[in-house]
N, C-alpha and C positions, 0 to 999 in steps of 0.2 A: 946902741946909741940912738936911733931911730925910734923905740919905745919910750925914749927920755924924753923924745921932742915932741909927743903926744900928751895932748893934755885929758885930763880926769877924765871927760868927757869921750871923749876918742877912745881912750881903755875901754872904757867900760861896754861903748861900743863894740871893741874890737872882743869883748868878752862872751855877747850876747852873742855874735855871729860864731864865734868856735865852739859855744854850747850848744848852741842852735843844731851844730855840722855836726857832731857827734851823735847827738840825741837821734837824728834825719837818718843819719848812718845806721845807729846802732837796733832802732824799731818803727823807721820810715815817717815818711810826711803826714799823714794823715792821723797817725797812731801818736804823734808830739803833739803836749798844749803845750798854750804859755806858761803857764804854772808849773809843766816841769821843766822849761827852760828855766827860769826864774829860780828854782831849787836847785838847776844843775849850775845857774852863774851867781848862785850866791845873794840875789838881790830880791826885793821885794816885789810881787807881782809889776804894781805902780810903779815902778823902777823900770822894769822890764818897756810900760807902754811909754816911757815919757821920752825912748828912745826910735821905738818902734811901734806903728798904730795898729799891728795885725801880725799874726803869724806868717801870711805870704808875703807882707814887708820885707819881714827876715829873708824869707828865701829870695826876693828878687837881690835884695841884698847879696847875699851869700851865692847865688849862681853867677854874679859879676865877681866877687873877689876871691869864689876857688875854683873857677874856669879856666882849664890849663891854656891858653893859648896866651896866659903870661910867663909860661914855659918854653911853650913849641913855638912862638913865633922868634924870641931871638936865638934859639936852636935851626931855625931855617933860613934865617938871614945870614947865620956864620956856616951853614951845611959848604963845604966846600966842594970843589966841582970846574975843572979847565972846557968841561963840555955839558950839555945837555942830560946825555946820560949820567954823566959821572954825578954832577948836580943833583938830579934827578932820586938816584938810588940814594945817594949821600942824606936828604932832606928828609924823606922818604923813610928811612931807617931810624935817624932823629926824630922823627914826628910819632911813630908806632910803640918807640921805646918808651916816651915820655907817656905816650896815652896807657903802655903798658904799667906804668907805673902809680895808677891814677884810677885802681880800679872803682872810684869813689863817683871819679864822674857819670859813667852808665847810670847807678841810680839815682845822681843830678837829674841826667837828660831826663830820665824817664818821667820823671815828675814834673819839669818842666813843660816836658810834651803832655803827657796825662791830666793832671791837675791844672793847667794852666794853658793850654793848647799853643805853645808856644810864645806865651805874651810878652817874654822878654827880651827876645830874640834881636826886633829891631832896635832897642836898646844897648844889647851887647855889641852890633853889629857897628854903632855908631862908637862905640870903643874902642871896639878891632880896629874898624879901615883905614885910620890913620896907620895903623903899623903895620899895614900890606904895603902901604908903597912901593917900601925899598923890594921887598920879593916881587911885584910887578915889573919893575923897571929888569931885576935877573933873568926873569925871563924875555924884556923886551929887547935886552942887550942878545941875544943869539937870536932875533926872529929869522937872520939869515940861514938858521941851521929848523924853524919849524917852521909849517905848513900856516897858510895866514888864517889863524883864528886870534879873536880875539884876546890882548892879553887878559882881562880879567876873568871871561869863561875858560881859560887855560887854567888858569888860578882855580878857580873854583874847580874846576873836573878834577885838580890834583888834591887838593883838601878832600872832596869829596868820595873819589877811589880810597883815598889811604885810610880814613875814616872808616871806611865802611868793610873795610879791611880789619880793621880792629874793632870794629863789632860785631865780627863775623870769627874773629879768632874768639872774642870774648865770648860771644854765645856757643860756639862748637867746640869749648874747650871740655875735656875728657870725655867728650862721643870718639865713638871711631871712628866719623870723618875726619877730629883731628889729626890721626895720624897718614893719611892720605893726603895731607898738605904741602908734601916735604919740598924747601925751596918757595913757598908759596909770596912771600913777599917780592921775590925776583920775577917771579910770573905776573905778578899784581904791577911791577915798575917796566914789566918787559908791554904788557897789553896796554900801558898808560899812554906808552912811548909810539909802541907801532901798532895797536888794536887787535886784530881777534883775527883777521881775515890774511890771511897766506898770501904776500904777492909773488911776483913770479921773480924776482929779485931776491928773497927772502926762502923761496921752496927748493 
């Protein structure tokens, strides 16, 4: 229903960008012109610019509309949770499955970081942070139950462990580190929660 209400223009847009992802996918950002986009969407080179004025058009394009965090963010707003922890693990496990699922993005990032050094970043960012709120305000609702930091550096430490958590499953997958991980996302929710250092309450 939603493809009906796009017009000619919008298609064919939305044409150029999932040929684009394929192509990017299939033999990287560097290794695609436009003229095999243009062959993979059917349209005539001309066609292709009168949409888009460069190849990294596309891609700034396309790193906003297949950037999972139109996934994982209302995956984390419904994560349920009567506590911090519970919360916590619940979000947390939603957020690593969905990136699990997404092994597309890695070679996004990388390109974005590489080829671009990040250029779109505050762009995207200005995306996102409208739809942090409500995750803000969940953790500002129990600050009686954390330590007074910041809510948005909270926010951010916990995107950032979980993240790096599945870049770290992604790149150690079939070494033998990974099987010396067992439990590792509970480790990763349990150091999130209380850090690394033994207290004497805890030993």
């Amino acid at each position: 229903m939603q493809e009906e209400l796009l017009t000619k223009g919008e298609r064919t847009h939305q044409v150029i960008i999932e040929s684009a992802y394929a192509l990017f996918l299939e033999q990287g950002y560097a290794a695609t012109s436009m003229r095999q986009i243009a062959e993979r969407t059917g349209l005539a080179l001309g066609g292709i610019y009168n949409h888009f004025s460069s190849k990294e058009a596309i891609f700034s394009d396309l790193i906003i509309a297949k950037h999972p965090f139109h996934e994982i963010l209302p995956l984390l707003q419904s994560a349920p949770g009567d506590t911090v922890e519970e919360f916590v693990h619940n979000a947390a496990t939603s957020m690593v499955g969905e990136l699990g699922r997404r092994p597309d993005f890695v070679k996004f990032l990388f390109i974005e970081l590489v080829e671009f050094n990040g250029r779109d970043v505050p762009r995207m960012f200005q995306i996102i942070f409208p739809q942090i709120a409500p995750l803000i305000q969940r953790f500002q609702s129990r600050l009686g139950e954390l330590r007074e930091i910041p809510p948005y550096v909270l926010f951010r430490a916990f995107l950032g462990l979980f993240f790096s958590f599945y870049i770290t499953e992604f790149l150690l997958a079939g070494t033998p580190a990974a099987a010396m991980q067992e439990n590792a996302l509970n480790h990763f929710v349990d150091i999130f929660l209380h850090g690394v250092i033994a207290s004497r309450e805890r030993a």
